[in-house]
VEXDREN-2710 file (C-alpha; in Angstrom, 1 decimal):
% VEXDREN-2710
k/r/px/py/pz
1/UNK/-55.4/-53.2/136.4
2/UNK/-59.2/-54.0/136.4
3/UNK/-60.2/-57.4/134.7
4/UNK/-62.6/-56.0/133.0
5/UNK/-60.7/-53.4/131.4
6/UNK/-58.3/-56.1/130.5
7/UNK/-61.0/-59.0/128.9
8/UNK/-63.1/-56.8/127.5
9/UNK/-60.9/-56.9/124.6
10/UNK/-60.5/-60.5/124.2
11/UNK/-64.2/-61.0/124.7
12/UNK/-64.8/-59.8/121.2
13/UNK/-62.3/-62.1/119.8
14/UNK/-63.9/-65.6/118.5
15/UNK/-62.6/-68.8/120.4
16/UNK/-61.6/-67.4/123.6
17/UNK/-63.1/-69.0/126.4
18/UNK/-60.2/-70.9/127.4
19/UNK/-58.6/-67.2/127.9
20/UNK/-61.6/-65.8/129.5
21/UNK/-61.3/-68.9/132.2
22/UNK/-57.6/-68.3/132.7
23/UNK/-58.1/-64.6/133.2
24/UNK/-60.9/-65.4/135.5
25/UNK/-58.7/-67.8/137.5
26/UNK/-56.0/-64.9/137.9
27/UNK/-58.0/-62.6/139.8
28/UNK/-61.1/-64.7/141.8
29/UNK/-59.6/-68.5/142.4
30/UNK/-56.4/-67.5/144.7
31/UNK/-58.0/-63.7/145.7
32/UNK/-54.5/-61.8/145.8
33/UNK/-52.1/-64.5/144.6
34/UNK/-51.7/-65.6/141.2
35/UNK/-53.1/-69.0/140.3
36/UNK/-51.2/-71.6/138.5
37/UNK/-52.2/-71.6/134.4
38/UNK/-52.6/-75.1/133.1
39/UNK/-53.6/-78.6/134.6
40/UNK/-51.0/-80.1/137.2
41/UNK/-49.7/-83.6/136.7
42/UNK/-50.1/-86.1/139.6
43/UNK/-46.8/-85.9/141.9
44/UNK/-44.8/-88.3/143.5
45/UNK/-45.3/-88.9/147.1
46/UNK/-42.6/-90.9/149.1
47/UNK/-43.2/-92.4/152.4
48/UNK/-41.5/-90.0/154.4
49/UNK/-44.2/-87.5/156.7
50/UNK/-44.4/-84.3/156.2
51/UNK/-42.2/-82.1/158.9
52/UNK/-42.1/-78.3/159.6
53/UNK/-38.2/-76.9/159.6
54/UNK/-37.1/-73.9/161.7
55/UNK/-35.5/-71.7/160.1
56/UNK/-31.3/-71.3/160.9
57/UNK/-29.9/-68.0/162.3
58/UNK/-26.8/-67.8/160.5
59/UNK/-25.5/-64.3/160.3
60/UNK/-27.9/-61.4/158.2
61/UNK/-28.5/-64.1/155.7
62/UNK/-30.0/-67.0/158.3
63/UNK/-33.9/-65.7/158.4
64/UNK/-34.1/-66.4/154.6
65/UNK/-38.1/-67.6/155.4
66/UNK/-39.0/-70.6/157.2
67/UNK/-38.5/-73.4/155.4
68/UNK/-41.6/-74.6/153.6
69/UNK/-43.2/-78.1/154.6
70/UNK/-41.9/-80.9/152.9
71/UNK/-43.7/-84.7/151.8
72/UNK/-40.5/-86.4/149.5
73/UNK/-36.9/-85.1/151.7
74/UNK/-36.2/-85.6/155.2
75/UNK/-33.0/-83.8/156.8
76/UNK/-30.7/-86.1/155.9
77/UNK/-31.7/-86.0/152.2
78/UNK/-32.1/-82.6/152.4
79/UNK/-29.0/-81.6/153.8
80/UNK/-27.1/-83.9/151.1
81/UNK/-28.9/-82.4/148.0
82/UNK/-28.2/-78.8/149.4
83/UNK/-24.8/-79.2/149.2
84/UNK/-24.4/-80.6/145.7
85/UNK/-23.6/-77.9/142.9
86/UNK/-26.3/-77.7/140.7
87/UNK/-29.8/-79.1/139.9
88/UNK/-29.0/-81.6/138.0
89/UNK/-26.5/-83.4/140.5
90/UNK/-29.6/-82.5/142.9
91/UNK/-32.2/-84.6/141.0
92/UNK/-29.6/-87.7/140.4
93/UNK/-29.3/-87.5/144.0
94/UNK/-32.9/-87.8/144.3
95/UNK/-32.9/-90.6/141.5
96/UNK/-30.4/-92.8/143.8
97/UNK/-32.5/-92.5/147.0
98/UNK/-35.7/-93.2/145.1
99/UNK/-34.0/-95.3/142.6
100/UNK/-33.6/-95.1/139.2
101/UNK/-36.2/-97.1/137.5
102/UNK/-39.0/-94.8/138.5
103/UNK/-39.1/-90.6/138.1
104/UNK/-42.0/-88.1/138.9
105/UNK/-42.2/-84.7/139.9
106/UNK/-40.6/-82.7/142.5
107/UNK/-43.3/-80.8/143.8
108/UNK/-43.0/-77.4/144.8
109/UNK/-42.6/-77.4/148.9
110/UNK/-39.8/-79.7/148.4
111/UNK/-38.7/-77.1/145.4
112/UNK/-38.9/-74.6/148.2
113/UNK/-37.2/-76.7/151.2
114/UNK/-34.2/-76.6/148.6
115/UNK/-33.1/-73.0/147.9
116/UNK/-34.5/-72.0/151.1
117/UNK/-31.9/-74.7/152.8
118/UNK/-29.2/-73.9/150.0
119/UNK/-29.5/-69.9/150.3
120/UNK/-29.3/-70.4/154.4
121/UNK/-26.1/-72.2/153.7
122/UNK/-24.1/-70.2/151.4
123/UNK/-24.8/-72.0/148.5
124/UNK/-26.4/-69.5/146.2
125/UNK/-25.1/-71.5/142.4
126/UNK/-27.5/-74.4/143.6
127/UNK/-30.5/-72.0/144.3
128/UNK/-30.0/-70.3/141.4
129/UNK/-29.8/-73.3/138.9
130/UNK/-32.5/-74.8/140.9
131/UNK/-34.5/-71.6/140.1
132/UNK/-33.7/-72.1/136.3
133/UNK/-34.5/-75.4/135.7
134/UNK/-37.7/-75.1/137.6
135/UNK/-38.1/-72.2/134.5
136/UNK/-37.2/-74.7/131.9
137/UNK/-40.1/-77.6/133.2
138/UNK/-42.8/-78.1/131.5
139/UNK/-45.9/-80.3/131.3
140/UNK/-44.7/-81.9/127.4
141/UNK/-46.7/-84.8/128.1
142/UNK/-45.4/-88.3/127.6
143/UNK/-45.0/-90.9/131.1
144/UNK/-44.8/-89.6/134.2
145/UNK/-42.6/-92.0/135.7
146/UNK/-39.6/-92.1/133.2
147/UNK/-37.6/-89.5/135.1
148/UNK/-37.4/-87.2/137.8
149/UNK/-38.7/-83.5/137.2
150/UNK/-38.9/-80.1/139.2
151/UNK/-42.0/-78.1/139.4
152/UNK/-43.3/-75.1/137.9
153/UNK/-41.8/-71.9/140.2
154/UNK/-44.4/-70.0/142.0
155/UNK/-44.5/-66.4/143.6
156/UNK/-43.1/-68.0/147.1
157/UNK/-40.6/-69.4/145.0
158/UNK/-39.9/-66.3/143.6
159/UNK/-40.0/-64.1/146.8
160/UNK/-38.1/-66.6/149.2
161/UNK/-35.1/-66.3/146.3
162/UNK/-35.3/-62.5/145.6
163/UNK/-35.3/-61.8/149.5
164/UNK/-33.1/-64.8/150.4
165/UNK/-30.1/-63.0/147.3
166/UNK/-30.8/-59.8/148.8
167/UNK/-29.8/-61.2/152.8
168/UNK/-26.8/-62.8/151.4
169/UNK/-25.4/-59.5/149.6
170/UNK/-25.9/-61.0/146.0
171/UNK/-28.0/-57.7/144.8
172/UNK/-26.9/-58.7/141.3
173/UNK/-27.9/-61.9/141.4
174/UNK/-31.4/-60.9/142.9
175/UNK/-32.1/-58.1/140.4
176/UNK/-31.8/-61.0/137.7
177/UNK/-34.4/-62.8/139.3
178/UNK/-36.5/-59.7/138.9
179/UNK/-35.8/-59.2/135.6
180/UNK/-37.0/-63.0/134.8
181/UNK/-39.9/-62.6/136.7
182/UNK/-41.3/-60.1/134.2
183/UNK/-41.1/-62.9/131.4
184/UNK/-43.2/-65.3/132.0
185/UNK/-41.8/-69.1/130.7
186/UNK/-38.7/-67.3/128.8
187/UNK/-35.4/-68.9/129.8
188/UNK/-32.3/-66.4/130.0
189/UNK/-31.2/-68.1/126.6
190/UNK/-34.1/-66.7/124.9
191/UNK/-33.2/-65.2/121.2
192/UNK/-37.0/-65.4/119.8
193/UNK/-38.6/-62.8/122.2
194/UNK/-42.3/-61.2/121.9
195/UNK/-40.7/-58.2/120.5
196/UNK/-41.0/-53.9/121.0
197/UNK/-44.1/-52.3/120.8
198/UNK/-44.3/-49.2/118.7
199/UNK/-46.9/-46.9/119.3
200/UNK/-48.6/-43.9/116.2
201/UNK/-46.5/-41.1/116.1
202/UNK/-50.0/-39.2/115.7
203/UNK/-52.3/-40.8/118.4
204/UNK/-49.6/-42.1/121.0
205/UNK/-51.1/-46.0/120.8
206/UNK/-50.0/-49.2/120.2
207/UNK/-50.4/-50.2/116.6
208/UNK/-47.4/-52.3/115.7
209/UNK/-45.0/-54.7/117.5
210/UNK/-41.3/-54.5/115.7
211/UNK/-39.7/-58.0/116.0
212/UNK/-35.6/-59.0/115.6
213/UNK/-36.2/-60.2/112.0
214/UNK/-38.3/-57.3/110.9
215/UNK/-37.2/-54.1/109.1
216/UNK/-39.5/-52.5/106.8
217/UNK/-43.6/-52.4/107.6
218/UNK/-46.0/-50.6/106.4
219/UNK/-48.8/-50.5/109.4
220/UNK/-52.2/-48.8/109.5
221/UNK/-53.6/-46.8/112.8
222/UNK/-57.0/-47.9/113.7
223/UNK/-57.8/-44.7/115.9
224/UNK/-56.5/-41.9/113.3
225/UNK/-56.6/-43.9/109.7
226/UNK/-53.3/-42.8/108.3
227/UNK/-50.4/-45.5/107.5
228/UNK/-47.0/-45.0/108.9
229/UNK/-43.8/-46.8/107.5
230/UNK/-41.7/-48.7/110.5
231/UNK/-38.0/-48.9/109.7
232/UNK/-36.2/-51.2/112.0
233/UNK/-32.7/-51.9/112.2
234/UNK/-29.1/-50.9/114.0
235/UNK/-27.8/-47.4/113.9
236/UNK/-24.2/-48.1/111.9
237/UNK/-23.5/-44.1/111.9
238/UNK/-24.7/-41.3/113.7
239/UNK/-24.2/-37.3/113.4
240/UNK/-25.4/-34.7/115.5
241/UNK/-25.2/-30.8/115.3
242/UNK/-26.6/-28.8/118.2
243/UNK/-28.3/-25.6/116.9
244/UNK/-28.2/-22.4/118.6
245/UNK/-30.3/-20.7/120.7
246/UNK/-31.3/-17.3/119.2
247/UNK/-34.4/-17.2/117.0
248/UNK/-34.3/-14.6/113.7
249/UNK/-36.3/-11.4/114.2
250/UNK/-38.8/-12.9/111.2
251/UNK/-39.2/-16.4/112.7
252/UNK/-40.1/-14.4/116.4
253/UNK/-42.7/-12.3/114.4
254/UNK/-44.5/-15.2/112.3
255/UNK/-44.5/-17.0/116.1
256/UNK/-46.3/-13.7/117.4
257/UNK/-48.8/-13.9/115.0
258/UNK/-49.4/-17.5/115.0
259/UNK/-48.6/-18.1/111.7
260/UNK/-45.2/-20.5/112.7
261/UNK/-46.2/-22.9/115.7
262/UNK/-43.5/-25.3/114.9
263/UNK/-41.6/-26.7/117.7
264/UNK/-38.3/-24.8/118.7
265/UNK/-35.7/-27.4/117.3
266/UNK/-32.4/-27.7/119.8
267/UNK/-30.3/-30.4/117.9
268/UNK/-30.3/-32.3/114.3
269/UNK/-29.5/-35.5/113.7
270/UNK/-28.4/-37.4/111.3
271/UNK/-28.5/-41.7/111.3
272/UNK/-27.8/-44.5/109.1
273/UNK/-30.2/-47.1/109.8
274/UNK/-29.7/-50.8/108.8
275/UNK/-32.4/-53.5/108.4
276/UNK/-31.5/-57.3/109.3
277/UNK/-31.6/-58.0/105.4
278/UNK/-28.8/-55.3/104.4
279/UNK/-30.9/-52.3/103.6
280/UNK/-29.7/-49.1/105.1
281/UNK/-31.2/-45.6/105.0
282/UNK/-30.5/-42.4/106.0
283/UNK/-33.0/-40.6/108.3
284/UNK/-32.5/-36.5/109.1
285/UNK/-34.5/-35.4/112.0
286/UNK/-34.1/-33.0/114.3
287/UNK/-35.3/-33.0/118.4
288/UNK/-36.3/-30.7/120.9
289/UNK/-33.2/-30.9/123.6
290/UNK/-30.1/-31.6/123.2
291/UNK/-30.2/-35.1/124.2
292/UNK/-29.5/-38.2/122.1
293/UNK/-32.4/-39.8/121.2
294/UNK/-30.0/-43.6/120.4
295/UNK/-26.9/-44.3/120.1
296/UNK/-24.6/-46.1/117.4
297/UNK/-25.4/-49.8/117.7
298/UNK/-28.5/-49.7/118.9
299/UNK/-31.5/-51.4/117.7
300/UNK/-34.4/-48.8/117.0
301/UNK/-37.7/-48.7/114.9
302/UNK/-39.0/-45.3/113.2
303/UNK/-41.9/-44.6/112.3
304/UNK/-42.3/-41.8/109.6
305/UNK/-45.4/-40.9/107.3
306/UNK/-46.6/-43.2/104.7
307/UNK/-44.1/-42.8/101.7
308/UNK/-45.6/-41.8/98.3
309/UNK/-45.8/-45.2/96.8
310/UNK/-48.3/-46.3/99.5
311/UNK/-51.3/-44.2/97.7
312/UNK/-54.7/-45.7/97.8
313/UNK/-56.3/-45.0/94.3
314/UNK/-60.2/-43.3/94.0
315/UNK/-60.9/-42.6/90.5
316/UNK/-58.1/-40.8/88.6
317/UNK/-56.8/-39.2/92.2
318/UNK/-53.7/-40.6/94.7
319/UNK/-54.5/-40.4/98.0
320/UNK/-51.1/-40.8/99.9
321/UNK/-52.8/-41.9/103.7
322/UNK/-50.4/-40.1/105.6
323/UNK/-50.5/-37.5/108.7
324/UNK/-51.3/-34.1/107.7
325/UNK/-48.6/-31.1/107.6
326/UNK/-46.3/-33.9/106.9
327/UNK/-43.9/-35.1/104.1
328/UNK/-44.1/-38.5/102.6
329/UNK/-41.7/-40.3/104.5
330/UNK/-41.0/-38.1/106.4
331/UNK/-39.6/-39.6/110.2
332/UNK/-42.0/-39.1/113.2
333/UNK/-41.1/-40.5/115.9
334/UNK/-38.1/-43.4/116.8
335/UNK/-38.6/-46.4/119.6
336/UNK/-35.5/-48.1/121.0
337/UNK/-36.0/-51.7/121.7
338/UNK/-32.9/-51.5/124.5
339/UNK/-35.7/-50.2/126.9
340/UNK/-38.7/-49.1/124.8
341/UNK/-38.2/-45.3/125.3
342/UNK/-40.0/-43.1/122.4
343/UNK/-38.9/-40.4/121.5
344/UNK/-41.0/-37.7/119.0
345/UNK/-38.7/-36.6/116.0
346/UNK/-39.4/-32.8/114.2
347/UNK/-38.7/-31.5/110.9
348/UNK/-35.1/-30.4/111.1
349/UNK/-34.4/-26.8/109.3
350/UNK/-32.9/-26.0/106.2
351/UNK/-29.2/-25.5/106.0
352/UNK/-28.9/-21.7/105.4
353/UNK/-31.1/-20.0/107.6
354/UNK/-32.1/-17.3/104.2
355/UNK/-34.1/-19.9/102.9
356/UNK/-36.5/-19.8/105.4
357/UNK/-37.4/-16.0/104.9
358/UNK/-36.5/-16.0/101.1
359/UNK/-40.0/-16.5/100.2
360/UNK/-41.5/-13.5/101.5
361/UNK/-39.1/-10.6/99.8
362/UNK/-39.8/-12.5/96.2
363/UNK/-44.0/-12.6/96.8
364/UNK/-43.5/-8.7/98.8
365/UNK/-42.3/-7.9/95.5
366/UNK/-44.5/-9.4/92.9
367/UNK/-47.4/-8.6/94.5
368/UNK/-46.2/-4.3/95.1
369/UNK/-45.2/-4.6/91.2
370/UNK/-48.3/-5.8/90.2
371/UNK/-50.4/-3.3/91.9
372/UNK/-48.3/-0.4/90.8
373/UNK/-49.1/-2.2/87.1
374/UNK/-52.5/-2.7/87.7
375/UNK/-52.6/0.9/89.2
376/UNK/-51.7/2.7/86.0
377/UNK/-54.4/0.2/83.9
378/UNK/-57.4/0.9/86.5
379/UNK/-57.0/2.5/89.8
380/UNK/-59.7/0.0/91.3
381/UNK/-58.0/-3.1/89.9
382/UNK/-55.3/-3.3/92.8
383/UNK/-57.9/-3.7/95.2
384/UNK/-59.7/-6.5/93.2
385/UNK/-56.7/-8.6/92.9
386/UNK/-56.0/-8.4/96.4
387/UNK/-59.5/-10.0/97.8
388/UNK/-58.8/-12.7/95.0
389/UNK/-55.9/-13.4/96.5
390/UNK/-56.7/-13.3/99.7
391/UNK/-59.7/-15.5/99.0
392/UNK/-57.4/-18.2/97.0
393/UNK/-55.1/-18.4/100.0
394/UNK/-58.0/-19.1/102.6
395/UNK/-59.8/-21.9/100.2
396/UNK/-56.4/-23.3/99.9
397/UNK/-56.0/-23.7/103.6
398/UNK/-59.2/-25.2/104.0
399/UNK/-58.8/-27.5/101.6
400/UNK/-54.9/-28.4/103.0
401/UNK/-56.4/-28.5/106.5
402/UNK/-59.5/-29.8/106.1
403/UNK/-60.7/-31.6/103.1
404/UNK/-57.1/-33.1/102.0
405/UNK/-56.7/-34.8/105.6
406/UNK/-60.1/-36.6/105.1
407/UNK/-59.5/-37.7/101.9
408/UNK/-56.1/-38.9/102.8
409/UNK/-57.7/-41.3/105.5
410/UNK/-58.4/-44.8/105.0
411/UNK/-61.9/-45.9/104.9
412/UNK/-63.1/-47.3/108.3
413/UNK/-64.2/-50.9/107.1
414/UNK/-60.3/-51.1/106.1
415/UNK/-59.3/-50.6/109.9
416/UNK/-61.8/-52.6/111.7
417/UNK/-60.2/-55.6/111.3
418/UNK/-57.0/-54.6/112.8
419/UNK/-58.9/-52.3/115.5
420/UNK/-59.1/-55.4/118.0
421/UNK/-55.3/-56.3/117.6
422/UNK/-54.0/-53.1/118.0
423/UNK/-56.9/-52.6/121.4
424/UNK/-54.8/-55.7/122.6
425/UNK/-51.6/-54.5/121.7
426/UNK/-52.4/-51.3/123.6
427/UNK/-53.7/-53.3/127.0
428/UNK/-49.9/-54.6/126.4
429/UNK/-48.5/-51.5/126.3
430/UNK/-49.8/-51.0/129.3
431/UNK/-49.4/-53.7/131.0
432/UNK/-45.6/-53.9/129.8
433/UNK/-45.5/-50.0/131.7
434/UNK/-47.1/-51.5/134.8
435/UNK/-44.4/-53.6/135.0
436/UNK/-41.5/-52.1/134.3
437/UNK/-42.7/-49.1/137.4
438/UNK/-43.0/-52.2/139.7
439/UNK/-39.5/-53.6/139.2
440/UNK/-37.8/-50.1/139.1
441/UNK/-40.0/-49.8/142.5
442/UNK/-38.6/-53.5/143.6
443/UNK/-34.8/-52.7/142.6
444/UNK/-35.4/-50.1/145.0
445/UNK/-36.5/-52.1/147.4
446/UNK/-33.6/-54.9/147.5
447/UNK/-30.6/-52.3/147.7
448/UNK/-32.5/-51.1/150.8
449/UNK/-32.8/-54.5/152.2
450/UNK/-29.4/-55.5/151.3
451/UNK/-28.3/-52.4/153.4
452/UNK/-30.7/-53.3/156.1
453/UNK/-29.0/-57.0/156.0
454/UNK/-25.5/-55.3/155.9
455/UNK/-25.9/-52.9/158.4
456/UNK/-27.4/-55.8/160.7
457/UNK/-24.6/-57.7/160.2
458/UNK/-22.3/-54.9/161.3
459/UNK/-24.1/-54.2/164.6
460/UNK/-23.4/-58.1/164.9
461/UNK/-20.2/-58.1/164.6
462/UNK/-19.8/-54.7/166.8
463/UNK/-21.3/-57.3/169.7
464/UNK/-22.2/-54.7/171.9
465/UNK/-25.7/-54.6/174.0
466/UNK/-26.0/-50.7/173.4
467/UNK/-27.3/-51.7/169.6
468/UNK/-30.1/-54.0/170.4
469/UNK/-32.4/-51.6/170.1
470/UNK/-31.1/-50.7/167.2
471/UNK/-31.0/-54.2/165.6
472/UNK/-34.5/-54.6/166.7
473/UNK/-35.2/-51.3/164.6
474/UNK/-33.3/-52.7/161.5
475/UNK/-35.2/-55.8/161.8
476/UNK/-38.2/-54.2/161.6
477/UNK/-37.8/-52.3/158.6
478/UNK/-36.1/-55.2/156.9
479/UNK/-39.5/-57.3/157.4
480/UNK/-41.3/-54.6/156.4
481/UNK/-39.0/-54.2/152.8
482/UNK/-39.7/-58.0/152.5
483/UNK/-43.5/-57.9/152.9
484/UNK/-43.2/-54.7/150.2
485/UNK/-41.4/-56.7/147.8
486/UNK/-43.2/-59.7/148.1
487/UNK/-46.5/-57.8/147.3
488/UNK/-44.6/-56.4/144.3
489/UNK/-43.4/-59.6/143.3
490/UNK/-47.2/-60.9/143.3
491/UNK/-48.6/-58.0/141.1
492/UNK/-45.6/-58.8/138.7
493/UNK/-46.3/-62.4/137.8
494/UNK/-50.4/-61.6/137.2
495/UNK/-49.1/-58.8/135.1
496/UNK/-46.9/-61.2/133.3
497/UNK/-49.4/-63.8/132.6
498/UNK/-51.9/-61.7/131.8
499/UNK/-49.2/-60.0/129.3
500/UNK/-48.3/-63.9/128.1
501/UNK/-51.7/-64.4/126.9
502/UNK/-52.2/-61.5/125.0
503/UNK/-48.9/-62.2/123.2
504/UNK/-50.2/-65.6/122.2
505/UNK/-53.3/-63.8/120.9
506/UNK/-51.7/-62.0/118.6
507/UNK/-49.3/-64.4/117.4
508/UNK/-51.7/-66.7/116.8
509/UNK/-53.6/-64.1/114.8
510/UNK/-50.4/-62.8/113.1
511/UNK/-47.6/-64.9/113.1
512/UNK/-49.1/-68.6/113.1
513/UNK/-51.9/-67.6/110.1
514/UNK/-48.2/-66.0/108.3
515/UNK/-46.8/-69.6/108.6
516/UNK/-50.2/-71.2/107.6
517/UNK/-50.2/-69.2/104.5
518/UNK/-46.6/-70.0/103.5
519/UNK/-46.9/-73.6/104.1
520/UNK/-50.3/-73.4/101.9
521/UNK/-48.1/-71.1/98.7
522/UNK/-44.9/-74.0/99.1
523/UNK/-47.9/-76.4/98.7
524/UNK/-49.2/-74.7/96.1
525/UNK/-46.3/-74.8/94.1
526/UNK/-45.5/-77.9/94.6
527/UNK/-48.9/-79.4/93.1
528/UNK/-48.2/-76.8/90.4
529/UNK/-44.4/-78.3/89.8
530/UNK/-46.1/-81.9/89.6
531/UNK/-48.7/-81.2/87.3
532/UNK/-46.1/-79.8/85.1
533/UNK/-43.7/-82.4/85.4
534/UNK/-47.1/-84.9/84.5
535/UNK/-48.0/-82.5/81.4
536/UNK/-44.1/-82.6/80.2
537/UNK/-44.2/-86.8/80.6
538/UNK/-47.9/-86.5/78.8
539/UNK/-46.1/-84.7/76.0
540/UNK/-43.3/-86.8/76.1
541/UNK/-45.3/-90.0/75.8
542/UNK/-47.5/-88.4/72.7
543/UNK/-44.4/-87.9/71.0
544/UNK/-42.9/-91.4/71.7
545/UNK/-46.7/-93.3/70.6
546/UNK/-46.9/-91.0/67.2
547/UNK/-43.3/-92.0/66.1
548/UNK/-44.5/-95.1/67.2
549/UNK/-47.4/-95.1/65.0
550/UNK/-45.3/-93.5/62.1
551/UNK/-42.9/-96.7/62.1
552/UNK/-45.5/-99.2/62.2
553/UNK/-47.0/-97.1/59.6
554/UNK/-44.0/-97.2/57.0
555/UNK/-43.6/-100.7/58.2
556/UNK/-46.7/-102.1/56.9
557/UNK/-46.5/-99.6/53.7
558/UNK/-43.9/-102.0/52.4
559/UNK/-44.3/-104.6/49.8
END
């Protein structure tokens, strides 16, 4: 992914240049690797020089990596705080040897000397909740010497575990740590996520990004004008009817004449679809193969034309801005958020297959009755109706292809604000696909290293000296998977931060001026609420000085 294809967009936003500086820092500070976004605090030193571990043989899972250097454990300390359970028993550990009264930051070679020493010992539970805590640090501010911290995880980090799970037979455990690697700053807790992008059923881009709490949107297409309705929500029913596969004689002749270029239709479906607030609707569709495109319980989005209340009003005319050949409302195309596969809906066909064909024996007839009419009245009158026909039914297709599809657009100065979210949304998309190839690729990759490691450890247990050549073999492609991965690994986090920033673009452009503008109504009517409660007490306080006036009044009436 070029930088410049990437920042161009974000280059025509306003107030960017802390994004332009972080993107430039991604790609020309470190070269290949990843650079670290966001200011480092100072870090704790201790006394103790910095030493260079060699690595343990221990079986396939001994030649983890060499252990990183380290500036705050020596071996004693580090062989203690590898053997503890979990990070948080880890950090105390740290706390007594450094005492209590002061705290700091675990910086990351020490990070490193950790799970590299806990892996190469068996202890995979500390590595891993090592691995998530250095996930959920961050720089809040405040002192820095009130407690003990880890560090921010880096791609060694992330390589050293990934590789380190794989040699010890976790494959499970290391395919998590993939799939975390693609969120940048997301603990595995996370319920509040970016959300799914849905791309125009018509122009096959981003426009829209369906979140957990949404269920019914009304979005606009910057590239093709036409508004599409998103219905998002869990399948609660779901019927399917596989059609079958011969094609009437009529339907084969209107497709050898091009006047039917429809899509041959293989299954319809039927799906109750229900939004997070209750509302449920039906959607009838109908797909190409045979193939389901979700199943019951799944979360999905469709997109379907704009329905016929979303009209845009010129004059005494309703312009409904929807697709052309299309329905209002009718569904296009329907995203499931489980892994973001789309999949392009059709119109399904009527239920009795006459009604298709029942058109053309009722106009046959009419138009053979009125000619035979018209034949008896004037023998050239025949011929006369059937060019004005003929002529009506061409200036009605131009006008239904044509002119109605250009009239139905919206007008360009109405999209152009939205153009430069949905040009991010669509570098996303991307992006988001990038990713997702790479870790399918890296998956791979560690169940062929874990086979590597387990075959290894077979020819070690065999003992014989017939298989050192073929250990030496194994070895080498094992190194070679590791160097694969950790490239991988590398392209995956600059992916992911790059991804990171563009989702706090648009949230900042969508989501935070949302709660800006909510905040400003609830102020709003509060001032309102006050100013009526004031009038009320003004009223009230009228009221009380007239009767007052009327009694002093009646008072000094008497004798």
């Amino acid at each position: 992914m070029s930088l410049r294809v990437v920042s161009s967009v974000f280059y025509r936003l306003p107030n960017l240049h802390e994004t332009r500086s972080l993107l430039r820092s991604i790609f020309f500070i470190h070269g290949n690797k990843p650079a670290c976004i966001g200011r480092r605090r100072p870090i704790l030193h201790s006394s103790y020089s910095r030493r260079r571990s060699d690595s343990v043989s221990v079986g396939a899972a001994a030649d983890v990596s060499e252990s990183p250097s380290s500036s705050l454990l020596d071996d004693e300390l580090l062989s203690s705080v590898s053997a503890v359970r979990d990070a948080d028993e880890a950090l105390d550990m740290i706390s007594d040897r450094f005492g209590s009264d002061r705290g700091g930051i675990v910086e990351i070679e020490d990070c490193r000397s950790i799970i590299s020493a806990a892996v190469s010992r068996g202890n995979v539970e500390l590595a891993l909740s090592v691995f998530y805590a250095m996930r959920a640090s961050f720089d809040l501010g405040g002192s820095e010497n009130d407690r003990w911290r880890w560090s921010r995880p880096d791609v060694e980090v992330y390589t050293m575990l990934v590789n380190g799970l794989a040699a010890s037979l976790r494959v499970s455990d290391s395919l998590t740590i993939i799939r975390d690697i693609c969120r940048v700053g997301i603990s595995p807790a996370e319920e509040v996520p970016f959300g799914k992008i849905v791309r125009c059923p018509s122009c096959l881009i981003a426009i829209a990004v369906a979140q957990p709490q949404h269920g019914v949107q009304i979005v606009s297409c910057a590239n093709c004008r036409y508004q599409y309705e998103l219905f998002s929500g869990d399948i609660t029913s779901m019927e399917s009817e596989e059609l079958g596969k011969d094609i009437p004689l009529w339907e084969k002749g209107l497709r050898l004449i091009q006047i039917k270029k429809n899509k041959l239709t293989s299954s319809v479906h039927s799906i109750v679809v229900q939004t997070p607030s209750g509302t449920a609707r039906t959607h009838r569709f109908a797909t190409e193969t045979a193939e389901l495109p979700a199943q019951e319980g799944e979360r999905v989005t469709i997109a379907s034309a704009a329905p016929s209340n979303a009209y845009r009003q010129v004059g005494p005319f309703k312009f409904i801005p929807k697709a052309p050949n299309l329905y209002p409302g009718e569904p296009m195309s329907l995203t499931k958020h489980k892994d973001g596969r789309e999949s392009l809906l059709l119109r399904p066909p009527p239920s009795k297959d006459g009604d298709k064909s029942s058109f053309l024996i009722p106009l046959v007839a009419v138009l053979a009755t009125g000619d035979a009419a018209s034949g008896i009245i004037d023998p050239g009158l025949p011929q006369l109706l059937s060019v004005a026909a003929v002529t009506s039914l061409a200036i009605g297709a131009t006008f239904n292809s044509f002119v109605l599809p250009q009239l139905n657009q919206l007008p360009e100065r109405t999209v152009d604000v939205i153009g430069i979210k949905q040009q991010l949304l669509s570098q996303y998309d991307v992006l988001q696909r990038r990713i997702r190839d790479l870790k399918e690729a890296v998956e791979k990759e560690v169940w062929m290293l874990a086979r590597m490691c387990q075959l290894e450890n077979k020819i070690l247990a065999v003992g014989e000296p017939a298989y050192r050549t073929r250990r030496t073999r194994v070895k080498m492609v094992r190194e070679s998977l590791e160097n694969s991965i950790k490239g991988k690994i590398e392209l995956i986090d600059s992916f992911a931060r790059i991804s990171s920033m563009i989702e706090i673009e648009v949230e900042m452009d969508s989501d935070v001026l949302a709660a800006e503008a909510v905040n400003n109504t609830e102020n709003i009517a509060q001032q309102i609420e006050q100013m009526m409660e004031l009038e009320n007490l003004e009223e009230k306080w009228k009221l009380q000085a007239e009767a007052n006036d009327e009694a002093e009044r009646l008072l000094s009436s008497q004798p």
